[in-house]
C-alpha positions in Angstrom: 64.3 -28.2 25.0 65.6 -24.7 26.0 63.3 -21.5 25.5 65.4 -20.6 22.4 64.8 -23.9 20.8 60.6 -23.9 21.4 60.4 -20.7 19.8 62.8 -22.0 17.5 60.0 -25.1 17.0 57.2 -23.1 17.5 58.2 -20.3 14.5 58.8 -23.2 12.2 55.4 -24.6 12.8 53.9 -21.3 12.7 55.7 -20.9 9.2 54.2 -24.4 7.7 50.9 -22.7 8.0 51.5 -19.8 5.9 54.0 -21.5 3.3 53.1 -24.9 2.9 50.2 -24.9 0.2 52.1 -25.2 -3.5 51.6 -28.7 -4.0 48.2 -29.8 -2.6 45.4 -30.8 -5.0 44.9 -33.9 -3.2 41.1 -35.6 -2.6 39.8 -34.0 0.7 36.8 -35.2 3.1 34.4 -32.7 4.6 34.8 -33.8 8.4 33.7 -32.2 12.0 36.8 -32.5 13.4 37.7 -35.6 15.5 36.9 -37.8 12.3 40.1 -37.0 10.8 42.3 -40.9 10.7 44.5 -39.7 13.1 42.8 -38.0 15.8 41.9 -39.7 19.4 38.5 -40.8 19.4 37.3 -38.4 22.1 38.3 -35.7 19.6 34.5 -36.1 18.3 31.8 -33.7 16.7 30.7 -33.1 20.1 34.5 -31.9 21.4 35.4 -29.8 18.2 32.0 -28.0 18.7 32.7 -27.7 22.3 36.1 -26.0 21.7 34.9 -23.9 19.2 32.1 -22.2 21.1 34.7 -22.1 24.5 37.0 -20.3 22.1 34.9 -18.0 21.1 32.7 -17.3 23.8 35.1 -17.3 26.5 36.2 -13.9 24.4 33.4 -12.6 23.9 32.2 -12.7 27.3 35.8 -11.2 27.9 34.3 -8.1 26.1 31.0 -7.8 26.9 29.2 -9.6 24.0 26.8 -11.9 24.0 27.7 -15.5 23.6 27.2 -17.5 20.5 24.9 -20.5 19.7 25.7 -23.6 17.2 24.5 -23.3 14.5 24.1 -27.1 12.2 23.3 -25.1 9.3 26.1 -22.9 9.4 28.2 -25.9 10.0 27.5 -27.8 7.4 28.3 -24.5 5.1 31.6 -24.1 6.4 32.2 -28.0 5.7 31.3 -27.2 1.8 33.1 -24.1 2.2 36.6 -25.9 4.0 36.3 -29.4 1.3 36.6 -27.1 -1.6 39.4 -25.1 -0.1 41.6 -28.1 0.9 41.1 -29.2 -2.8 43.0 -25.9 -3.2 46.8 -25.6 -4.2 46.9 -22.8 -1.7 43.9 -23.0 0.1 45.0 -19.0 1.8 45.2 -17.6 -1.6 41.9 -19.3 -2.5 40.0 -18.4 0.5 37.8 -15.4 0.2 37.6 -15.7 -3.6 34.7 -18.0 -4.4 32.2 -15.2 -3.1 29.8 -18.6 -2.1 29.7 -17.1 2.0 26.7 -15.6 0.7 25.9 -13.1 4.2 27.7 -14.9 6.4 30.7 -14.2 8.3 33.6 -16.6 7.6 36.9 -17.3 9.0 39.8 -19.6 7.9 43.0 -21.1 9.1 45.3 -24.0 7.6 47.8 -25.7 8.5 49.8 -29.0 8.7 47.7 -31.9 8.7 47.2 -33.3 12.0 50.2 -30.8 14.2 47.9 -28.5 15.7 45.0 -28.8 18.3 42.0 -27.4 18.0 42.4 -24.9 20.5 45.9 -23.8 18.5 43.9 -23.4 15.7 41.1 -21.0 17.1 44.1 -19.3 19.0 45.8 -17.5 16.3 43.0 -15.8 15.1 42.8 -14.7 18.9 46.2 -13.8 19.1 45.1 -11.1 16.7 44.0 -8.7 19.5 47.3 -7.7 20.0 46.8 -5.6 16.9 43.2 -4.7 17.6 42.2 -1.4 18.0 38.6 -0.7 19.1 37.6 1.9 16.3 34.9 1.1 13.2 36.2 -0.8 10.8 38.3 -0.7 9.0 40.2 1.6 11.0 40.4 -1.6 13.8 44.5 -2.6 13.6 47.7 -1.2 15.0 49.7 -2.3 11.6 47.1 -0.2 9.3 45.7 -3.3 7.8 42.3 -4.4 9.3 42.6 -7.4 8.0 45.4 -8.2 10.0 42.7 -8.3 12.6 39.5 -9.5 10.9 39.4 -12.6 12.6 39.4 -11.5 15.8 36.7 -8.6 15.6 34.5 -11.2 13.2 35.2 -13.1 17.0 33.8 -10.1 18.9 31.1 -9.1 16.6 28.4 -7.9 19.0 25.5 -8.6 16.4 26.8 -11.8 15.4 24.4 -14.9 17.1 25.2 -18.0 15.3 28.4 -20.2 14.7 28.5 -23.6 12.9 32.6 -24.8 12.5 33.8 -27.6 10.7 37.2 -29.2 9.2 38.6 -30.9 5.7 41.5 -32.4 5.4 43.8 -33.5 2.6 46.9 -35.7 2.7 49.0 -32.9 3.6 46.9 -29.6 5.5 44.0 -29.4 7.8 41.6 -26.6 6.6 39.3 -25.2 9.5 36.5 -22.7 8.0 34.0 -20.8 10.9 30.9 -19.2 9.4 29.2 -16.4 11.2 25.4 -15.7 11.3 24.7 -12.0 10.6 28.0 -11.5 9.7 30.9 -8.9 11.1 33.4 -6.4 10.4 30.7 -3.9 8.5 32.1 -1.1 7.2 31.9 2.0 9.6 30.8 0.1 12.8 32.4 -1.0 16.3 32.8 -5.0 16.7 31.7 -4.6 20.0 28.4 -2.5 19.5 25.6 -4.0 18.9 24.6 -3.9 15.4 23.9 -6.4 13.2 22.8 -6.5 9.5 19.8 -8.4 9.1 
């Protein structure tokens, strides 16, 4: 496959995650990833929280925060939290609307069921600090958006301490949801100082 044709590949995938959601109100299952039919064996609870806290920690460390623990609890929010939104017709759209995150942090990505790692998954929310400014939010992205770069500085969050991950899936999309423990991107303040709403 030449270079033109992987980006080619690669831009098409990366498309199926933003356009694919008209036609998916299909039964979902609540699963740590690796449970999924589908997924090698050794893709396990144990792996998917592995590569969740390596994905975020190994950036946070990268900037100077302190590392973040698994949180069960937090985990089995986001599992509520990613069942209903796979339910969804356009689990995107519905994400953020259900105001049931309570104080909690939460981040989101979907996506073709069963075409992406979890690594791919955690990585484009970390391919957003190519955007990211280091100002207090919401002054934080190059476009003028900050939420074109919430994910990542919810990654960062210096006063954030907990993490608890999990996936749904439906015939069609995987739905990963992250919750965060206190939560990030507070108005006015810097991901990376240490502040944290208690």
């Amino acid at each position: 496959m030449t270079a033109s044709a992987a980006e080619q590949a690669r831009g098409s995938r990366l498309l199926s995650v933003m356009c694919l959601f008209m036609a998916c109100v299909l039964p979902s299952a609540p699963l740590y990833a690796g449970e999924a039919e589908g997924r090698p064996a050794a893709q396990g609870a144990s792996h998917f929280r592995d590569v969740m806290l390596a994905a975020h920690n190994s950036e946070r460390i990268a900037q100077g925060v302190a590392p973040l623990v698994w949180s069960e609890a937090l985990a089995a929010d986001a599992a509520q939290s990613a069942a209903h939104l796979a339910q969804q017709p356009d689990p995107v759209a519905a994400h953020g609307k259900t105001g049931d995150s309570g104080s909690h942090g939460e981040n989101m990505w979907a996506g073709t069921r069963g075409a992406y790692a979890f690594e791919e998954m955690t990585g484009s929310w970390l391919e957003e600090r190519a955007l990211y400014l280091d100002g207090p939010v919401p002054e934080i992205s190059r476009s003028g958006n900050w939420a074109d770069v919430g994910h990542y500085s919810q990654i960062i969050w210096a006063g954030t301490r907990r993490i608890g991950c999990a996936l749904a899936v439906n015939a069609k999309v995987d739905v990963l949801v992250c919750r965060y423990d206190p939560a990030g991107n507070i108005y006015g303040h810097h991901a990376r100082a240490d502040y944290a709403r208690r």
